[in-house]
C-alpha positions in Angstrom: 0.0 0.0 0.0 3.1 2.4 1.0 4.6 1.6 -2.9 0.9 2.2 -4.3 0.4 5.7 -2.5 4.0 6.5 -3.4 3.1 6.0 -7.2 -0.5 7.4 -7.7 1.4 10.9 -5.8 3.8 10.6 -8.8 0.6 10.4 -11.2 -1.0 13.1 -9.7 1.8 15.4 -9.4 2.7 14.8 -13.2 -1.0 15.4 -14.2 -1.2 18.0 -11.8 2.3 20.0 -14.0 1.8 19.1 -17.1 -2.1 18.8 -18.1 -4.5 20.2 -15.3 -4.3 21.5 -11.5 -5.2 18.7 -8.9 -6.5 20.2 -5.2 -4.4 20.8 -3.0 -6.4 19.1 0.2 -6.1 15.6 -2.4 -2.0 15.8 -2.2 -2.2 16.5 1.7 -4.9 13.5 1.8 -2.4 11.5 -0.1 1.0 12.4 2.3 -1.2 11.9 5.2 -1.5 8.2 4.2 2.2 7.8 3.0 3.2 8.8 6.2 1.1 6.4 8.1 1.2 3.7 5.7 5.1 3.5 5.4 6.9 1.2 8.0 9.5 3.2 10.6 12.6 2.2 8.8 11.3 4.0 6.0 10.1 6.8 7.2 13.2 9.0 6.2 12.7 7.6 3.2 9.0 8.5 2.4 10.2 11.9 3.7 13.0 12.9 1.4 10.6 11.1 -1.7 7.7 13.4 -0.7 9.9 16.3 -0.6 11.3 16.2 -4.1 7.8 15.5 -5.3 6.1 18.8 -3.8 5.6 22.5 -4.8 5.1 25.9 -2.8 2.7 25.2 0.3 2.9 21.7 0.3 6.7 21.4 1.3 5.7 23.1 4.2 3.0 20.7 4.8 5.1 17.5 4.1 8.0 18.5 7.0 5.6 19.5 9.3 3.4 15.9 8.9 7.0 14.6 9.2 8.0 15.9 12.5 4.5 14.8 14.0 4.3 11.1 12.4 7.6 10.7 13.7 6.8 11.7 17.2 3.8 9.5 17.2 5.8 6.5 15.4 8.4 6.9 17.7 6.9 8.0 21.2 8.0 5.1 22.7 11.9 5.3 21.8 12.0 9.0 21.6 14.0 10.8 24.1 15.9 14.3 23.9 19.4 15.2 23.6 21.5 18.3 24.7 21.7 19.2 21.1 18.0 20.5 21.9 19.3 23.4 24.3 20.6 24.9 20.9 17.5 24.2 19.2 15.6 26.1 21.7 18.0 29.1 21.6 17.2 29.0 18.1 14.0 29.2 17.9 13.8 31.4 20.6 16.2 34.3 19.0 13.9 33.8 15.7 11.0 34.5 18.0 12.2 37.6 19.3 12.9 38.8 15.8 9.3 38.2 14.9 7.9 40.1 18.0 10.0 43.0 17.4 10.0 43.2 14.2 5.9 42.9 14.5 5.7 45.5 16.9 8.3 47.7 14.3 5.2 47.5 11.3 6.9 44.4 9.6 4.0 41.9 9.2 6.0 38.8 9.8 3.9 35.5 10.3 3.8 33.1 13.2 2.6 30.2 11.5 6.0 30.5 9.2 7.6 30.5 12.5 5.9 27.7 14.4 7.0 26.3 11.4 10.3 26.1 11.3 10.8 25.3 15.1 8.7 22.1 14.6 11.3 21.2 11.9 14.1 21.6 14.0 12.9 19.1 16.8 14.1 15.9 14.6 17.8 17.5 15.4 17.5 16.7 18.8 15.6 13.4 18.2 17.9 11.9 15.6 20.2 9.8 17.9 16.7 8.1 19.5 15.6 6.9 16.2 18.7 6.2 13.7 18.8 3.0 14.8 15.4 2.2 13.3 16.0 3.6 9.6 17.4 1.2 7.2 19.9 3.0 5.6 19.3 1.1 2.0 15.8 1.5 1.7 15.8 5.2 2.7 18.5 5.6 0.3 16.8 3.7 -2.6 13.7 6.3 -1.9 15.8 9.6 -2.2 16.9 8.3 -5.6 13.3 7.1 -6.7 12.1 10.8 -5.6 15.1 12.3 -7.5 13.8 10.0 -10.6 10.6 10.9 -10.5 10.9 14.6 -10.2 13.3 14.6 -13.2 10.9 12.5 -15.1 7.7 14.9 -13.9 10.6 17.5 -15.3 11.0 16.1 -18.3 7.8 15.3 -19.0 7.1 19.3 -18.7 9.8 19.9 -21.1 8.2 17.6 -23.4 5.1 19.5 -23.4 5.8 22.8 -23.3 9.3 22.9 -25.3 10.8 21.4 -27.9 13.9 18.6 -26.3 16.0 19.0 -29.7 16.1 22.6 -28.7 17.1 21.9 -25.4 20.6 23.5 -25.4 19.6 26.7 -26.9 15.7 27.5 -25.2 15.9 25.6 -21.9 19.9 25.5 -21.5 19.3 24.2 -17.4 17.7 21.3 -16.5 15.0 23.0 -13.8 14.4 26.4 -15.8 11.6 27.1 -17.6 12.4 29.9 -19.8 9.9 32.7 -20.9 7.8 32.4 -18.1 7.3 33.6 -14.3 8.4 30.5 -11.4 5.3 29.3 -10.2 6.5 29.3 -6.5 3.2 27.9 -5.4 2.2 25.1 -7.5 5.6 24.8 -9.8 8.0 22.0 -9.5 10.8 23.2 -11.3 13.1 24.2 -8.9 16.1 25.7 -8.7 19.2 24.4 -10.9 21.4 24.6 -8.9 19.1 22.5 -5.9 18.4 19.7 -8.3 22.6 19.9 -8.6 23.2 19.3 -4.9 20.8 16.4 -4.4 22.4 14.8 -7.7 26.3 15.4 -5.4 24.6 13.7 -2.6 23.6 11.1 -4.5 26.7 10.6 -5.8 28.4 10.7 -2.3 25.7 8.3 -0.6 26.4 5.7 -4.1 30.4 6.0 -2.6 29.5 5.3 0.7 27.4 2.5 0.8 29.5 0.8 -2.2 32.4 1.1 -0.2 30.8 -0.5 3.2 29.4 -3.3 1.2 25.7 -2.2 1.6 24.7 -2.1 -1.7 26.0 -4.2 -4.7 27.9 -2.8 -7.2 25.7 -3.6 -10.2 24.3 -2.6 -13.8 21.3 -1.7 -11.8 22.7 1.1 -9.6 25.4 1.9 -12.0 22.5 3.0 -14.5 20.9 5.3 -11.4 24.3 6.4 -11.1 25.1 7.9 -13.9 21.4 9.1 -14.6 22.5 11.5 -11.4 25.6 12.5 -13.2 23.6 12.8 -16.1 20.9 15.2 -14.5 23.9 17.3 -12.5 25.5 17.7 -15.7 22.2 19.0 -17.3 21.6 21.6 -14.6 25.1 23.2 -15.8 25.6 23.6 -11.7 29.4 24.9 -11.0 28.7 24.2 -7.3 27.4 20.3 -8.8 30.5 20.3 -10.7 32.7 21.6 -7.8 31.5 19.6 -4.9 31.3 16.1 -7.3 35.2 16.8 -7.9 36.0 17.4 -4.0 34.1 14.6 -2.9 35.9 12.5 -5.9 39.0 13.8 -5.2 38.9 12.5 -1.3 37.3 9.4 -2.5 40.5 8.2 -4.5 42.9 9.5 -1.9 40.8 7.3 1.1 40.9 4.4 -1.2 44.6 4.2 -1.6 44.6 2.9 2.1 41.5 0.7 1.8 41.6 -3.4 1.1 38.9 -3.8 -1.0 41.0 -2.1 -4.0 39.5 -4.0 -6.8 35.6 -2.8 -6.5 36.7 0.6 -6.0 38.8 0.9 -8.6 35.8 -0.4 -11.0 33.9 2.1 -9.4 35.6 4.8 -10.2 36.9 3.6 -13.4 32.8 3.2 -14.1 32.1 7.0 -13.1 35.3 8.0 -15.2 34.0 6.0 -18.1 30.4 7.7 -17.7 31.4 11.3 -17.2 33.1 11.0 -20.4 30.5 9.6 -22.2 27.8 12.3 -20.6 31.1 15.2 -21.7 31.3 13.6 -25.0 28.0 15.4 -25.9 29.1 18.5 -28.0 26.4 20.8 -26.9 26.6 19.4 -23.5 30.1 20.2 -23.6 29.9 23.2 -25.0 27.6 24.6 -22.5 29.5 23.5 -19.6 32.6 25.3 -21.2 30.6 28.3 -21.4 29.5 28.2 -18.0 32.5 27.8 -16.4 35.3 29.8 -18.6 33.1 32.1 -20.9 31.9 33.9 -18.0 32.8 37.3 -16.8 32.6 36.5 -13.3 32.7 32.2 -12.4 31.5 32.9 -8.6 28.2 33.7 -10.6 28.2 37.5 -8.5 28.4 35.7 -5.7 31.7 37.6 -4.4 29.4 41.2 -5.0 26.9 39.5 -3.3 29.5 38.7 -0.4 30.6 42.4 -0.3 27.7 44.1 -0.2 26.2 41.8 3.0 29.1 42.6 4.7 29.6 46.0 4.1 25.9 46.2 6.0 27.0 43.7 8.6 30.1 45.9 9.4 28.1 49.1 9.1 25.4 48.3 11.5 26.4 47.2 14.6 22.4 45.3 15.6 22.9 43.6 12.3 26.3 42.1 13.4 25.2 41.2 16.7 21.9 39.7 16.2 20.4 39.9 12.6 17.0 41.1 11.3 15.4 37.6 11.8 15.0 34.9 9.4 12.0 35.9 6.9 12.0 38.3 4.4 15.3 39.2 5.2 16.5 39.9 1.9 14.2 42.8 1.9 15.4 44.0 5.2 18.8 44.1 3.9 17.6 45.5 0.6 16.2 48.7 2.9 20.0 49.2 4.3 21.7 48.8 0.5 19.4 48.9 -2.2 22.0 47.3 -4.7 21.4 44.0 -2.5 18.3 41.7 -4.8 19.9 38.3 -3.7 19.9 36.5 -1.0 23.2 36.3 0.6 24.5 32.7 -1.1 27.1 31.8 2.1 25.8 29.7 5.3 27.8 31.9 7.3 26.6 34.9 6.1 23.1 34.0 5.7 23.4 33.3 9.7 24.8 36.0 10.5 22.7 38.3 8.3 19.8 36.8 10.3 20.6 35.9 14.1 24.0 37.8 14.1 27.3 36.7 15.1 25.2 35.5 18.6 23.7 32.7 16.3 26.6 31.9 14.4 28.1 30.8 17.7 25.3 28.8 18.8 24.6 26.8 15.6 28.4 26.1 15.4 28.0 24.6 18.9 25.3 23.0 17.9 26.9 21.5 14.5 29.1 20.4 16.9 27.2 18.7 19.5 25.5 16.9 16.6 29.2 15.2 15.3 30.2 14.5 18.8 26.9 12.8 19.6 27.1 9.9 16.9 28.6 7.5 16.6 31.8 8.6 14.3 34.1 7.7 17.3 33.2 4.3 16.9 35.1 4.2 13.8 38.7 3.5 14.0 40.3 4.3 10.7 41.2 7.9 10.0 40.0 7.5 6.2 36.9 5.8 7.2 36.0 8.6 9.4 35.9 11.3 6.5 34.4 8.8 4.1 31.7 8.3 6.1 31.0 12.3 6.5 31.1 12.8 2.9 27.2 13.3 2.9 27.7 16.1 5.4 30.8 17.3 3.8 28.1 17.5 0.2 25.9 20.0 1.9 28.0 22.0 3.9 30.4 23.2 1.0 27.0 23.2 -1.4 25.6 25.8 1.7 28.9 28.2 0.6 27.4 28.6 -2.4 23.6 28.7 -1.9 21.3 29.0 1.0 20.3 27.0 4.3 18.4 28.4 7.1 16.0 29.7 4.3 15.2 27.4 2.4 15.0 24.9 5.3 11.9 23.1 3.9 14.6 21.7 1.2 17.9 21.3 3.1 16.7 20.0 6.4 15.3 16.9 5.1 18.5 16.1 3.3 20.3 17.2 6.2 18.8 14.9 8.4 19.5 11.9 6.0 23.5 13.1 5.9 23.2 12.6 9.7 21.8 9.0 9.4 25.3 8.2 8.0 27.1 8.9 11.1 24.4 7.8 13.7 22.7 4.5 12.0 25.0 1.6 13.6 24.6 -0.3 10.3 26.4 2.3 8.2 28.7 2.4 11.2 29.6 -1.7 11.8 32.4 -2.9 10.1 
């Protein structure tokens, strides 16, 4: 019943892009069941799936349900850690923001913020109910979800556009040219996203080939390089610059591991299959372009970077606690009207909005979180930073692109990074 739920959302969300508009209340009816209907090992799993198969409201809706079926299918193993002090400091500096800034004329909402501290409970749950995930299946589910959003995707561009015009009209897989984002009922999301989950991907593939919890087979070596395929397509330099890192390690780890042979077909499979997916002229082409034909590679991300911190130096409040978490592009906008992005840096976005006070505390709390697994458990060095390659995906990807903000995206991922260090059988030997 869990597979059959999973599929008709998939039908309905492709109908629902592509040919007509499906209620709302039917998709929440739909995740409602998913949630219930799937089994606690893969609960993580149904989570990340539904997350890569929702749009605007409902990705709201889905981590919320999350946090509550959780509790519910977990009450009885449950039980907090003293990660959850942060967690409350968090929310509780947000909360502040929200009354002050209320009080200041700024119409800030406390739903968005109830919210958001509901999704950070897991964070202090995690280590209670790790145990219970299966690793495998929740990773199997992350890909399916990937799958099917690209095929929902490509079904769009099949549609609306022409494919053999792809390279010249669409140009990134997850724009859709000459036309407003729908931010409320569109899936397309943001290139560069769909780039990050495909690097994750890529770095949960390594990990679980290397501890011998999946099988190195034509099976996943075909969802393998579909990822590659897919980060390719999105023309994503971060994609392109946290799949080399994450590469790079990979081969330097493995030079002190026994079980050469698969990893050496492993990589000589993704070596093989990058060159076939770079063998495409316009593919090429474009990636050329992206990276080298470009007046600026960081994509204005170092502008960006200057003019946030030419506020955050200028304004002492700003510095020490931030404007609060929404809207606060247009807060910053009001001190520099050059500033239309969002800040693009982790570190700034924090301090942009809860200040160099919540920079500290969420570094503490990063902290707490690595210290409370069960990394130390593992003896090897190499092993160590293999097995926090999932981790290491998102938090250079967060250099580069948002976090706090766009936490109905990053947390859900976040969460299944963390699995790798606190599941004991990612962790056994």
């Amino acid at each position: 019943m869990f597979f059959l739920s999973i599929t008709l959302i998939l039908i309905l969300q492709l109908i629902n892009q592509v040919y007509m508009s499906i209620p709302t209340i039917l998709f929440v009816t739909l995740f409602v069941f998913t949630f219930i209907l799937c089994d606690k090992e893969q609960i993580i799993g149904a989570y990340l799936y539904l997350i890569l198969l929702s749009t605007g409201n409902l990705l709201y809706i889905v981590n919320v349900l999350f946090v509550i079926v959780l509790i519910l299918k977990f009450r009885e193993q449950l039980s907090i850690n003293k990660t959850f002090i942060f967690i409350l400091f968090i929310i509780l500096i947000e909360s502040l923001h929200v009354f002050v800034n209320n009080n200041l004329g700024i119409n800030e909402s406390v739903i968005k913020l109830l919210g958001f501290s509901i999704c950070l409970i897991p964070f202090a749950l995690i280590k209670s109910f790790s145990n219970y995930i299966d690793i495998k299946q929740t990773f199997y589910l992350f890909v399916l979800g990937f799958i099917s959003f690209t095929f929902i995707t490509i079904n769009i561009y099949l549609h609306d556009y022409s494919l053999g015009n792809y390279f010249t009209e669409i140009k990134r897989f997850g724009f859709m040219p000459n036309k407003i984002e729908d931010e409320v009922s569109g899936i397309l999301i943001n290139p560069n996203t769909i780039g990050k989950y495909a690097a994750l991907i890529i770095s949960g593939y390594l990990i679980l080939f290397s501890y011998k919890k999946i099988r190195l087979n034509i099976f996943n070596l075909i969802m393998l390089f579909y990822t590659m395929l897919i980060g390719f397509l999105t023309l994503s330099r971060a994609f392109l610059l946290v799949t080399i890192i994450i590469l790079f390690i990979y081969i330097i780890i493995n030079f002190n591991e026994k079980n050469k042979v698969t990893n050496i077909l492993l990589l000589l499979s993704i070596f093989i299959g990058s060159l076939i997916i770079f063998m495409n002229s316009n593919l090429r082409q474009a990636i050329y372009s992206r990276v080298f034909e470009t007046d600026d590679i960081s994509g204005s991300r170092f502008i960006i970077y200057n003019q946030y911190i030419g506020v955050i130096r200028e304004h002492t409040n700003v510095f020490l606690v931030g404007t609060g978490m929404q809207d606060y592009l247009l807060k910053f906008t009001k001190y520099n009207d050059q500033i239309y992005q969002a800040s693009h840096n982790i570190f700034l976005e924090i301090i942009s909005i809860w200040g160099i006070l919540g920079l500290t505390v969420i570094i503490i709390f990063a902290i707490f979180l690595i210290l409370e697994s069960n990394i130390k458990k593992v003896q090897s060095r190499t092993k160590k930073l293999l097995i926090l390659l999932p981790l290491l995906t998102i938090f250079i990807s967060a250099q580069f692109g948002q976090y706090f903000i766009s936490y109905y995206h990053t947390f859900s991922v976040t969460i299944f990074a963390l699995l790798f260090i606190y599941n004991s059988e990612v962790i056994e030997e």
